[in-house]
C-alpha positions as CSV (number, residue, x, y, z in Angstrom):
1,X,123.7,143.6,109.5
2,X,124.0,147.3,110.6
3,X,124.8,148.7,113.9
4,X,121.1,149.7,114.0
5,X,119.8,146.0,114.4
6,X,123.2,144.8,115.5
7,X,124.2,146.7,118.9
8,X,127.9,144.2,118.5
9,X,128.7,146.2,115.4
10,X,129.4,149.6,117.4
11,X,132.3,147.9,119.5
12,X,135.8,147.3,118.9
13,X,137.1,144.5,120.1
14,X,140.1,145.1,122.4
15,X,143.7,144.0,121.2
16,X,145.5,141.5,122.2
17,X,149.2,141.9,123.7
18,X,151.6,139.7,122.1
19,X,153.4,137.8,124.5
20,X,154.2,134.4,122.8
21,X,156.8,133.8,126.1
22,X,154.1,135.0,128.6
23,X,155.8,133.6,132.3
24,X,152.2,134.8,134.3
25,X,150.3,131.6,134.1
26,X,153.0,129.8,135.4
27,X,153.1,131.6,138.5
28,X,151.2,130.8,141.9
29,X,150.7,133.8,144.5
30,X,153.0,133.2,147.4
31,X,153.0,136.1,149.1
32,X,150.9,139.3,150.0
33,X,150.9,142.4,148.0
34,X,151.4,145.4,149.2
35,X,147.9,146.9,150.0
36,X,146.5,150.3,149.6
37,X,142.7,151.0,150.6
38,X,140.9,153.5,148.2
39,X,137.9,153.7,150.5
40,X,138.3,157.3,151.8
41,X,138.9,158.8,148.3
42,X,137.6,156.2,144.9
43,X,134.8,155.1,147.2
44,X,133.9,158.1,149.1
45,X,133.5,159.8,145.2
46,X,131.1,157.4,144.0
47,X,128.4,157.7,146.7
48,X,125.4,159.4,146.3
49,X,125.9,161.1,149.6
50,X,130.0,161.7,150.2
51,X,130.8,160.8,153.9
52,X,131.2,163.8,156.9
53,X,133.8,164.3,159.1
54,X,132.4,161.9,161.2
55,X,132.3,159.0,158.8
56,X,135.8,159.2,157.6
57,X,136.9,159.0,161.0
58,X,135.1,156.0,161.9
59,X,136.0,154.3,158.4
60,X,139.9,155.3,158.9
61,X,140.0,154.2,162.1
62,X,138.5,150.9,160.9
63,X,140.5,150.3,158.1
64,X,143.4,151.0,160.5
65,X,142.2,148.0,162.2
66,X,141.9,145.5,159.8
67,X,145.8,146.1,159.3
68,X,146.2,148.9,156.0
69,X,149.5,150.0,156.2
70,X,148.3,152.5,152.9
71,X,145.7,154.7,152.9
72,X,144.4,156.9,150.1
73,X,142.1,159.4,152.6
74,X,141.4,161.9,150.1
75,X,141.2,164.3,147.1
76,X,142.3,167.5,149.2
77,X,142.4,170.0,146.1
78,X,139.0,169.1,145.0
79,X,137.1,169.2,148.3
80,X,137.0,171.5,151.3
81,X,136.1,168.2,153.5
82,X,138.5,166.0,152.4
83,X,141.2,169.1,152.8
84,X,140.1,169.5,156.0
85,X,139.7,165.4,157.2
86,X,143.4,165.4,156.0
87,X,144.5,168.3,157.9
88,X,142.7,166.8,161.0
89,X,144.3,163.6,160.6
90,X,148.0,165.3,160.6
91,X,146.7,167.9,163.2
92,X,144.7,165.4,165.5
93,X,147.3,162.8,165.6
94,X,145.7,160.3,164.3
95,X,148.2,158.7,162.0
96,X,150.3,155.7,163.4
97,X,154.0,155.8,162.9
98,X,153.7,152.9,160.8
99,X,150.7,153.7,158.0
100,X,151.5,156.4,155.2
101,X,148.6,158.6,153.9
102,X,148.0,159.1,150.3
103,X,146.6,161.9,148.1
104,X,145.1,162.4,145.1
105,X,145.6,164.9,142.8
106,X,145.3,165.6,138.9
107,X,148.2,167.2,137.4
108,X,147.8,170.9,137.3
109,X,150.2,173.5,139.3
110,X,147.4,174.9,141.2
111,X,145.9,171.4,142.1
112,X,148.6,169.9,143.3
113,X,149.8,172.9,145.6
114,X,146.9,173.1,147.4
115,X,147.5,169.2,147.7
116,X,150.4,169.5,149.6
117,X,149.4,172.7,151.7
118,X,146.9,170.2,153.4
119,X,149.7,167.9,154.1
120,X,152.1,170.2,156.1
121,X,153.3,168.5,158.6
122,X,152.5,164.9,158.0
123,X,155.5,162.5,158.9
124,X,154.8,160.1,155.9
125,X,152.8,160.4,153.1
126,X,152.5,159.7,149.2
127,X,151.5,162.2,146.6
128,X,149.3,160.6,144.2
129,X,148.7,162.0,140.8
130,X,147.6,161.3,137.5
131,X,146.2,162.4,133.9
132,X,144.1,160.0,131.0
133,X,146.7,158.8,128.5
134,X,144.0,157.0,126.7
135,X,143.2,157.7,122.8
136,X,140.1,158.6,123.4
137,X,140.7,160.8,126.6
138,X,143.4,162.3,124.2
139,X,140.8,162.9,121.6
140,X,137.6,164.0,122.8
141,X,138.3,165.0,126.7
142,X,141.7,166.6,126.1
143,X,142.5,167.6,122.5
144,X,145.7,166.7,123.0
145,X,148.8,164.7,121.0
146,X,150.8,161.7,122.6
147,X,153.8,164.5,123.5
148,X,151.3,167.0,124.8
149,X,150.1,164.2,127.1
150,X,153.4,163.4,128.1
151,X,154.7,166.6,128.3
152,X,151.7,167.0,131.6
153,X,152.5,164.3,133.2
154,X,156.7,165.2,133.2
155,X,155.8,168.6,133.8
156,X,153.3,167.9,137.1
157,X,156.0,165.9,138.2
158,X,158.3,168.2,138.0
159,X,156.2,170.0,140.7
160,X,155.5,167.8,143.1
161,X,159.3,167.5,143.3
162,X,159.8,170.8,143.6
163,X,157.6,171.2,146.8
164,X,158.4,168.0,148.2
165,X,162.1,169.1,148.0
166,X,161.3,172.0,149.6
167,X,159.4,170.5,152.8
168,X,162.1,167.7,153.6
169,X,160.6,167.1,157.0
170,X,157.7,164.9,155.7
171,X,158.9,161.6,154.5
172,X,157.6,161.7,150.8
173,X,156.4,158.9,148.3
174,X,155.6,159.3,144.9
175,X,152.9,157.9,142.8
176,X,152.3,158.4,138.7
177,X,149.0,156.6,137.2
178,X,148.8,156.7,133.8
179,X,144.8,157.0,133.8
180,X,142.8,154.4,131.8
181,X,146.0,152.2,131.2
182,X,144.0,149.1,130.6
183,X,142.7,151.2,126.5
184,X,146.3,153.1,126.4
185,X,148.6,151.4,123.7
186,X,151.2,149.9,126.3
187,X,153.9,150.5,124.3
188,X,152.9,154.7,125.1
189,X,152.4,154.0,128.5
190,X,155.8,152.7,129.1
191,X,156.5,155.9,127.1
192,X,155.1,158.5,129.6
193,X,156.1,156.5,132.7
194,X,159.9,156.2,131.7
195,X,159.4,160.2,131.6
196,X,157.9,160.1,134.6
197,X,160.7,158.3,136.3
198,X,163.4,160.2,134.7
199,X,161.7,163.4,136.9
200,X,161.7,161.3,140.4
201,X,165.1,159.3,139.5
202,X,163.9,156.5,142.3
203,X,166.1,154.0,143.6
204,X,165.9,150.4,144.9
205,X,165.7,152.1,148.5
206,X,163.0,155.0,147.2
207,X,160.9,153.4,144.6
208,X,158.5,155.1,142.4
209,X,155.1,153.7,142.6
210,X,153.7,152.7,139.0
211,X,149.6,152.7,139.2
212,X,148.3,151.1,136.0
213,X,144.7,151.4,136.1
214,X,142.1,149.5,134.5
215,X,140.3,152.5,134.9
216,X,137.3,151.2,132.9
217,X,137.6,147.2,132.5
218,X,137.7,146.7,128.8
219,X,138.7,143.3,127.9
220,X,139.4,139.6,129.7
221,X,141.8,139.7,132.7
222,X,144.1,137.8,130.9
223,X,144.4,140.5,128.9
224,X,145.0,142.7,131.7
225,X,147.8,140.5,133.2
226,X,149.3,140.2,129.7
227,X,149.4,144.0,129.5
228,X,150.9,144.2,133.5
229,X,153.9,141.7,132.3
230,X,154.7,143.5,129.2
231,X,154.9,146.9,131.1
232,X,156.9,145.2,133.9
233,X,159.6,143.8,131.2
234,X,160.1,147.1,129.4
235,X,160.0,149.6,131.8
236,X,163.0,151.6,133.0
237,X,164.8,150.5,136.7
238,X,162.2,147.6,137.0
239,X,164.0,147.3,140.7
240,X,163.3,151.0,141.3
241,X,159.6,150.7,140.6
242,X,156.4,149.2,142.3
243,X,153.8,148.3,140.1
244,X,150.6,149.1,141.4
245,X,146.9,148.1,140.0
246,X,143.5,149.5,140.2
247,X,140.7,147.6,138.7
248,X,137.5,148.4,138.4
249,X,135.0,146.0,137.7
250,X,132.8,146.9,135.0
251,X,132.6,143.2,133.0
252,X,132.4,141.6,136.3
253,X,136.0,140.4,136.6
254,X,138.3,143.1,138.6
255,X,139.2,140.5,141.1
256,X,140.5,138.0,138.8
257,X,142.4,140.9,136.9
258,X,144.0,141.8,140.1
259,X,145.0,137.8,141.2
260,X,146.5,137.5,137.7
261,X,148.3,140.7,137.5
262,X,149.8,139.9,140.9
263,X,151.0,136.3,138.9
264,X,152.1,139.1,136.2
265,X,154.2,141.3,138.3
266,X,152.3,143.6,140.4
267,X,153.8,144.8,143.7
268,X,150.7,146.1,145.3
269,X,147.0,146.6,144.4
270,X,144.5,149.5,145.8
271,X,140.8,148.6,146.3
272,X,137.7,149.2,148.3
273,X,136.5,147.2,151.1
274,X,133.4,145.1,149.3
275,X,134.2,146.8,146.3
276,X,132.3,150.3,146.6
277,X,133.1,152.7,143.5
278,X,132.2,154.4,140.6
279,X,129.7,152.4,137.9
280,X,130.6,148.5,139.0
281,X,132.9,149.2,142.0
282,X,136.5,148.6,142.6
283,X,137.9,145.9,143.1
284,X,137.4,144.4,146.6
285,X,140.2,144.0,149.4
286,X,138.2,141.6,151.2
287,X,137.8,139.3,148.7
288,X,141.3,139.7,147.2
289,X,142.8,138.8,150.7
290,X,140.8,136.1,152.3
291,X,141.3,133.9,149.2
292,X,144.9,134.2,149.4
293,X,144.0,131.7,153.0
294,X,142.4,129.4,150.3
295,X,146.1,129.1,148.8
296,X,148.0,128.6,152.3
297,X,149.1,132.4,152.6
298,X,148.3,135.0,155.1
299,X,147.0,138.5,153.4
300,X,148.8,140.3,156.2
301,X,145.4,141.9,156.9
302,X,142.8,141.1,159.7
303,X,139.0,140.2,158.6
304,X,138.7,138.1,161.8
305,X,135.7,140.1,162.8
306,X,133.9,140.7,159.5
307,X,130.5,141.3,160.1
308,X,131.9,144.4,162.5
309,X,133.9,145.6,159.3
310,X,131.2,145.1,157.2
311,X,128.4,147.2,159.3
312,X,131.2,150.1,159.8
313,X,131.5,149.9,155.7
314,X,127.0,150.0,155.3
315,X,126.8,152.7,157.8
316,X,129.4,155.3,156.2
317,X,129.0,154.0,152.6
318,X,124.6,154.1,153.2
319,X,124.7,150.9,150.7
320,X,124.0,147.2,151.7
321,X,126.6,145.1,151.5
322,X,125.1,141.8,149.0
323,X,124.0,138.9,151.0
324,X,126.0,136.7,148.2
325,X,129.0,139.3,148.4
326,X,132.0,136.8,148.7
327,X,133.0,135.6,152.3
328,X,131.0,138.3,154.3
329,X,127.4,137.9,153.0
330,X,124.8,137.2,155.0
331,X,124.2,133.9,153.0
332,X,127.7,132.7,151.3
333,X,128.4,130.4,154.2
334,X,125.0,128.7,154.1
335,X,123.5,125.6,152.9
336,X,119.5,125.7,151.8
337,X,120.4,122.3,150.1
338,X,119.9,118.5,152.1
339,X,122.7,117.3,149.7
340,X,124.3,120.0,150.8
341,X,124.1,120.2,154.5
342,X,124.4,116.4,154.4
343,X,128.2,116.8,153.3
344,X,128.8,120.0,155.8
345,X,128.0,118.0,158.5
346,X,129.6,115.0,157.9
347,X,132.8,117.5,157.6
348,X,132.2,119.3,160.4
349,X,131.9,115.9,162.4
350,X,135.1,114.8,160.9
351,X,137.3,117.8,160.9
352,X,140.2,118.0,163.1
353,X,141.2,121.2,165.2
354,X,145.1,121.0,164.3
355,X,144.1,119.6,160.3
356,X,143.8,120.6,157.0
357,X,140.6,122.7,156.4
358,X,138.4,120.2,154.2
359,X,134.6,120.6,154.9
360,X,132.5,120.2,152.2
361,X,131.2,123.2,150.1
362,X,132.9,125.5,152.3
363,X,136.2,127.2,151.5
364,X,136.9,128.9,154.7
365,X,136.5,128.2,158.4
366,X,133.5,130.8,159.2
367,X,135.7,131.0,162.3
368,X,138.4,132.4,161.0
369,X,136.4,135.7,160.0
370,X,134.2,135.7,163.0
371,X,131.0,134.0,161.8
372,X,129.4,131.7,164.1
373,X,128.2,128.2,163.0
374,X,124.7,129.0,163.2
375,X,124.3,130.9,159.8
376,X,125.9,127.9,158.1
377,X,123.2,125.9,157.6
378,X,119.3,127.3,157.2
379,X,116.4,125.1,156.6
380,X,113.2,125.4,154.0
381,X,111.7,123.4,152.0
382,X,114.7,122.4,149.9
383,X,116.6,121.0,153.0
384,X,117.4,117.4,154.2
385,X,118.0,115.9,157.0
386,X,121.5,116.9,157.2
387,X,120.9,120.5,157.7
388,X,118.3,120.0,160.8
389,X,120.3,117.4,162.7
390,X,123.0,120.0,162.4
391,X,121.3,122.9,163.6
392,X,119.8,120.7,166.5
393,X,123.3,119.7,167.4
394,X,125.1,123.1,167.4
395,X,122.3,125.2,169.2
396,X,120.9,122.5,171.1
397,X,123.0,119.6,171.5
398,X,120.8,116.7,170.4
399,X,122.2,114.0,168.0
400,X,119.2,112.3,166.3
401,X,120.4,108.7,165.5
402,X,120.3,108.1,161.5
403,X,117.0,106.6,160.8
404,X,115.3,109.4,163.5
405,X,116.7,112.1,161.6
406,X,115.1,110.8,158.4
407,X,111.6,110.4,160.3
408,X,111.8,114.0,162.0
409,X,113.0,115.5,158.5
410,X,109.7,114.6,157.3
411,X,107.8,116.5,160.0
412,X,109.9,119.6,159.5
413,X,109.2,119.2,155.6
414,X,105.7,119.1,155.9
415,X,105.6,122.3,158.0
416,X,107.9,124.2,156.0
417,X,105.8,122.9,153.1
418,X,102.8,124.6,155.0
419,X,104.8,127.7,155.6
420,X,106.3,128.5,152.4
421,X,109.2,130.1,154.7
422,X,112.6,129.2,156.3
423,X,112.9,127.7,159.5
424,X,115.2,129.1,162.4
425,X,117.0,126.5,165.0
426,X,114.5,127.6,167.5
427,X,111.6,126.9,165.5
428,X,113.3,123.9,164.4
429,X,113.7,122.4,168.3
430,X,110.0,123.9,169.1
431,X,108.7,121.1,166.4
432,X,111.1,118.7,167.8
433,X,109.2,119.5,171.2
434,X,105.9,119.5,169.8
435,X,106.2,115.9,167.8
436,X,108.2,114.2,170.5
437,X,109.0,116.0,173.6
438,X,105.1,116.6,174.4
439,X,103.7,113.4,173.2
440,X,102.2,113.0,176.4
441,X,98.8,111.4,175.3
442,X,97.1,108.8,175.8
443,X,100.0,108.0,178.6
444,X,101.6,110.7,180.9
445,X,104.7,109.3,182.8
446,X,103.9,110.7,186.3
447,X,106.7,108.9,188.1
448,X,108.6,105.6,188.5
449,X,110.6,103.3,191.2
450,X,113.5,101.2,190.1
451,X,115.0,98.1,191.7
452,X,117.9,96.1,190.8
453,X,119.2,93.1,191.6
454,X,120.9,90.1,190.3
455,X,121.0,91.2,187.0
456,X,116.9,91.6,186.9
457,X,115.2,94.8,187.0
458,X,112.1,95.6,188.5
459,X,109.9,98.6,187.5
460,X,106.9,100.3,189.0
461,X,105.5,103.1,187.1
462,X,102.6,105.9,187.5
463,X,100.9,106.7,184.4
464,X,98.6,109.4,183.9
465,X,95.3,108.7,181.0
466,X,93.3,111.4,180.8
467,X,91.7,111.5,184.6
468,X,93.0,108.3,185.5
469,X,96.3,107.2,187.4
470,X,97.6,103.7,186.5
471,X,100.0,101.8,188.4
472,X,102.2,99.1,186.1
473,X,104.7,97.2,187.3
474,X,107.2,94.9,185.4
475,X,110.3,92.6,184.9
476,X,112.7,92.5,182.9
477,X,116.9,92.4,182.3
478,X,117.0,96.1,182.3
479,X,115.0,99.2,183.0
480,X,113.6,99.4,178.7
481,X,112.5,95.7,179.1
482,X,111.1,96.1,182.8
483,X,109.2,99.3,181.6
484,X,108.2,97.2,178.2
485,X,107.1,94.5,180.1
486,X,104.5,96.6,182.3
487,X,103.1,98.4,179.3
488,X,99.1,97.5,178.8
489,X,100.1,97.0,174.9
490,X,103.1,94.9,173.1
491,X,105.9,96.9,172.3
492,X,109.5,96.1,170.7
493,X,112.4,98.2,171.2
494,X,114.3,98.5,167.8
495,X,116.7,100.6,168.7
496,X,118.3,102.4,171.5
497,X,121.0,105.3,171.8
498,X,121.6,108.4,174.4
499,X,124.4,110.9,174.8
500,X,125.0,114.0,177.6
501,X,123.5,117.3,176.7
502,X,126.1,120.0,178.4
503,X,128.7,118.5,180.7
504,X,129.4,118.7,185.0
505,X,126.2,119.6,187.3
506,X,124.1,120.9,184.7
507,X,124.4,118.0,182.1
508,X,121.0,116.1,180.9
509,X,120.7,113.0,179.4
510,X,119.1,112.5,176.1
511,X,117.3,109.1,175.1
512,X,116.1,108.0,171.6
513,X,113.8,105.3,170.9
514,X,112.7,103.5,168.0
515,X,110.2,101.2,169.2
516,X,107.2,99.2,167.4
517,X,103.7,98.9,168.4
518,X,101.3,96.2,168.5
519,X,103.7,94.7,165.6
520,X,102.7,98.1,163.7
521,X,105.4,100.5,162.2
522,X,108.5,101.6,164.2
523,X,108.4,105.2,165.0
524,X,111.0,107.1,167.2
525,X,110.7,108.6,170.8
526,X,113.0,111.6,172.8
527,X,113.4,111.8,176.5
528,X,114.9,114.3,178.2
529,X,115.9,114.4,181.5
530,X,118.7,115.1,184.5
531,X,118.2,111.0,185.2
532,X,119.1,108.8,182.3
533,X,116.8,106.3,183.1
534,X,113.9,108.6,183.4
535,X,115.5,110.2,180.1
536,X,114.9,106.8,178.7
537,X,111.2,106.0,180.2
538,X,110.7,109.7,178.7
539,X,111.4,108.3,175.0
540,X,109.6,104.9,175.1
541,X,106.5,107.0,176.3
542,X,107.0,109.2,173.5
543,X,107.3,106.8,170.8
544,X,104.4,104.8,172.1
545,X,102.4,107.8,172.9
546,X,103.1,108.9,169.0
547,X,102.5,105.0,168.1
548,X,99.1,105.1,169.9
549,X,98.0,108.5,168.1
550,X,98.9,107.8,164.7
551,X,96.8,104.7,164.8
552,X,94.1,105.9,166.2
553,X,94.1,108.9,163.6
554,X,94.3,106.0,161.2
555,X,91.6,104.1,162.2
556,X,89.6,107.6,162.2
């Protein structure tokens, strides 16, 4: 076959690194790496509309508060906003004592001292720069050799010494990335960033920051992790040197390549909140840190308000964040599913405050990044009777008893069959009130008078049918069987249960009733009420008011 009726023809596969002792997939992440957000500069570039002044602000400020100790805020030399944000930053104040700006800059004289004009003054920051050491970068963007390439990078350094020398009262870091690292032959990357160091000479104390890019993501991650190990065992002063990634995501996979080159080696990895960035994105922090809580360790950075992180992120980036997006999508916590919301709830109902996080289906306590409960579980027509007895418990605090919660999930299917459309919890408890709470015909409890006394339990009731008033009395061992007893129709209580709704003066009782009519089938009753025993009177009407219709409809 040809390239013209075979597109797999035009592509090279990429090469493999041979590691026959590879350590990496032995290794678990223990620890947090060192984390630098790329949001103010790599996503900033890629939107269709950069961010204002404005914008930056209010996205620095945030990322300040989520915990980023790093923060890449601009391209100075190739924008007039971003030289002025980072002046306004040093000028304003705005910089804790304990965060370090960074700086981009590509590696051309002019470039980079206009680069550190705009950071006169700054107490800490880290000059960033870079040049494509790719093949073909080298060949079609740059016309250049292997030494010619080297030769730029050694010689920008050089520079960026030289001025930082000269303006010792800024604390200075240094970082080299050899651009599009991830289709540079690693064995020539190692090359130009031995060069590098031998311009910066870092030490243990003053490490050289090493960014290996996978500026465009060419092949597997375990490729990628293969290719941070290698570097990582040949590269000059290993302890003198933090190896840094940047991945993008262009097959799909830049998180995993950052997780395994982390178990490869790397010291720290740069990102984007939710992954904004050129073509695919970059990688995303969020997700990066918040499954490190899935492995037992703390990221070191705080999402515990995520849907205000998230809305600061759509409103300076213009672009929705996807409702699937890992951990802070609208619907990655939620359960459409009866199987499902079956399982969620029975974890929910079994998890312990001080245990283990094990619910079902869910990897993370929505707590823990300030989602409520309420999103967890949605119902349409998909859904079981798990997800609506869990919604009525959390928003409304009423436990259906098992075989109730089969019967109402029914109801709810039949209507959401009719709607074609999700239910909320408040439509949810409006059917709950319509199908049991209202079922006030052919029998309206109007009011009743209870007396007790040697164990026997005398009832007298006023019952409402249509214009009429009846008044029933009856006898019995208890309230249910006094009240059964008085009924105009035979009736068998199945099965009985209540519970408090709320707790101290403004608790209510709830009552459920499965009861059976005229030897017909058992259907289910609710009462409601501040008394329990008019709570339960409330559910025997209800069930036989329900009995009574259905039957009649029958007979119809």
């Amino acid at each position: 076959m040809t390239m013209l009726n075979d597109p797999s023809k035009k592509y090279r596969p990429f090469t493999q690194i041979q590691i026959p002792d590879r350590t990496w997939p032995d290794k678990i992440i223990d620890k947090a790496p060192i984390w630098l957000s790329t949001d103010l500069r790599d996503g900033n570039q890629s939107l269709i509309e950069p961010m204002d002044a404005e914008k930056k602000m209010r996205f620095f400020k945030c990322l300040l508060a989520v915990g980023l100790k790093e923060i890449e805020v601009g391209f100075p030399s190739a924008s007039q906003t971003d030289f002025d944000f980072v002046r306004e930053l040093i000028e304003g104040g705005h910089i804790p004592d304990d965060v370090t700006i960074q700086v981009l800059t590509q590696a051309r004289d002019d470039l980079i001292e206009r680069t550190f004009e705009s950071l006169k003054g700054a107490k800490k920051a880290i000059v960033h720069y870079y040049n494509a050491c790719a093949p073909s970068f080298r060949k079609i963007v740059f016309n250049q050799d292997k030494a010619g390439v080297k030769a730029i990078a050694v010689a920008a350094g050089t520079t960026i010494k030289r001025l930082a020398d000269a303006a010792p009262e800024t604390q200075w870091g240094f970082e080299y990335s050899p651009e599009v690292f991830s289709s540079t032959e690693i064995d020539f990357a190692v090359e130009v960033c031995n060069a590098v160091i031998g311009v910066f000479q870092p030490t243990p104390a003053n490490k050289l920051i090493l960014n290996l890019p996978a500026t465009i993501e060419c092949a597997t991650p375990n490729n990628y992790a293969d290719q941070i190990e290698w570097f990582g065992r040949h590269i000059d002063r290993r302890d003198s040197v933090l190896i840094s990634v940047h991945t993008h995501n262009d097959r799909g996979t830049g998180v995993a390549a950052s997780e395994l080159a982390v178990m490869a080696g790397a010291d720290r990895v740069e990102g984007c909140l939710f992954g904004n960035g050129e073509r695919t994105g970059n990688v995303c922090l969020v997700t990066l840190a918040l499954n490190l809580y899935t492995q037992g360790v703390n990221p070191e950075l705080d999402f515990s308000d995520i849907d205000t992180v998230r809305k600061v992120v759509e409103d300076c980036n213009q672009i929705p964040v996807h409702p699937r997006h890992p951990y802070v999508g609208d619907l990655v916590h939620t359960a459409f599913s009866g199987s499902h919301q079956d399982a969620i709830r029975k974890g929910f109902a079994q998890q312990k405050d001080d245990a283990l996080w094990e619910v079902p289906y869910l990897p993370i306590d929505p707590a823990d990044i300030g989602r409520d409960y309420e999103a967890v579980i949605r119902v349409n027509s998909q859904s079981g009777k798990g997800g609506i007895t869990f919604l009525l418990e959390q928003e409304y605090g009423i436990s259906l008893p098992r075989r109730m919660q089969i019967e109402f999930s029914q109801v709810v299917q039949r209507e959401t069959d009719r709607l074609g459309l999700e239910m909320t919890a408040a439509q949810i408890h409006q059917l709950l009130e319509t199908e049991y709470l209202q079922a006030r015909s052919p029998y309206a409890l109007k009011g009743h008078r209870l007396q007790e006394e040697n164990g026997t339990s005398a009832v007298d009731v006023e019952v409402i049918e249509g214009s009429e008033n009846h008044h029933w009395r009856g006898i019995g061992k208890g309230p249910l069987e006094a009240l059964a007893a008085a009924l105009p129709v035979a009736v068998e209580v199945m099965d009985y249960s209540e519970h408090a709704i709320g707790a101290g003066t403004n608790a209510k009782a709830a009552a459920y009733i499965e009861l059976r009519v005229n030897g017909g089938r058992a259907l289910h009753g609710i009462g409601i009420d501040e008394n329990l025993t008019t709570a339960s009177f409330r559910a025997l009407f209800s069930a036989l008011n329900r009995a009574l219709s259905q039957a009649e409809s029958q007979a119809a």
